[in-house]
N, C-alpha and C positions, 0 to 999 in steps of 0.2 A: 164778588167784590166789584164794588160800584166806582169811577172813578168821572170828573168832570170834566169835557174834553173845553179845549180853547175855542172862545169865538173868532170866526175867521172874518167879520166884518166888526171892527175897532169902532165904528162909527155909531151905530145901533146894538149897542151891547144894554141886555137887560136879563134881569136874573129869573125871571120867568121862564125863559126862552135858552136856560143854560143844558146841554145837552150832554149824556152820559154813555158812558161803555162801560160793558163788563168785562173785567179783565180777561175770562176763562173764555172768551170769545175770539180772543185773538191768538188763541192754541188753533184753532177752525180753519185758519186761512194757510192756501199755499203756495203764498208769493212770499220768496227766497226773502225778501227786506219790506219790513213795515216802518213806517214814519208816523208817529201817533204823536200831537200837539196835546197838551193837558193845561188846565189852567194852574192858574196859583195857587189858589185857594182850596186845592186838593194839599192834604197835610203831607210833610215830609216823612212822617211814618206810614202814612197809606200807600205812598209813592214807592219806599221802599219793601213793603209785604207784597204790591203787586210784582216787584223784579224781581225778587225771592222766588214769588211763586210760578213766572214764567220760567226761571231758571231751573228751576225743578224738575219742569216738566218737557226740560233739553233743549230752551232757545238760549244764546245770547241777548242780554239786553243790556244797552249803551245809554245810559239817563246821564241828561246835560241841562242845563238854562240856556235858554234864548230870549237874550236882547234885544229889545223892536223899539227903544227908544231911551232918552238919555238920565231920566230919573232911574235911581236904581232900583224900584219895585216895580219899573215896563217891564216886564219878562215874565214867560211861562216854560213850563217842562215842555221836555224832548225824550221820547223813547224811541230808539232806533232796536228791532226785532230782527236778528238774524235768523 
């Protein structure tokens, strides 16, 4: 499962240039807390099959919105990976 990470420069944001992770990639790492930024435009059921399936596979995962400005569709997901 494919998911589409946040762009970390707001200024040159183009969807050519929009950059992914698979989820089952981040079972691979081992550092105690991951902090993975997602865009919006990843569905809120894809959002949810990947926390399912980290969960599964014996992490915590902590999914929140993050507000980076005052219209209310600035924001993108937050996955904290214990």
């Amino acid at each position: 499962m494919e998911l589409k990470l946040a762009p970390m420069d707001t200024a040159n944001i183009s969807q050519a240039s929009a950059q992914t992770i698979v989820v089952e990639s981040l079972l691979e790492s081992t550092s105690p807390l991951q902090m993975i930024y997602l865009d919006k435009q990843n569905s809120q059921k894809d959002l949810q099959k990947a926390k399912t399936l980290l969960e599964s596979k014996g992490k915590v995962v902590y999914m929140g919105e993050v507000h980076y400005g005052l219209d209310a569709k600035d924001f993108i997901y937050e996955f904290r990976i214990l």
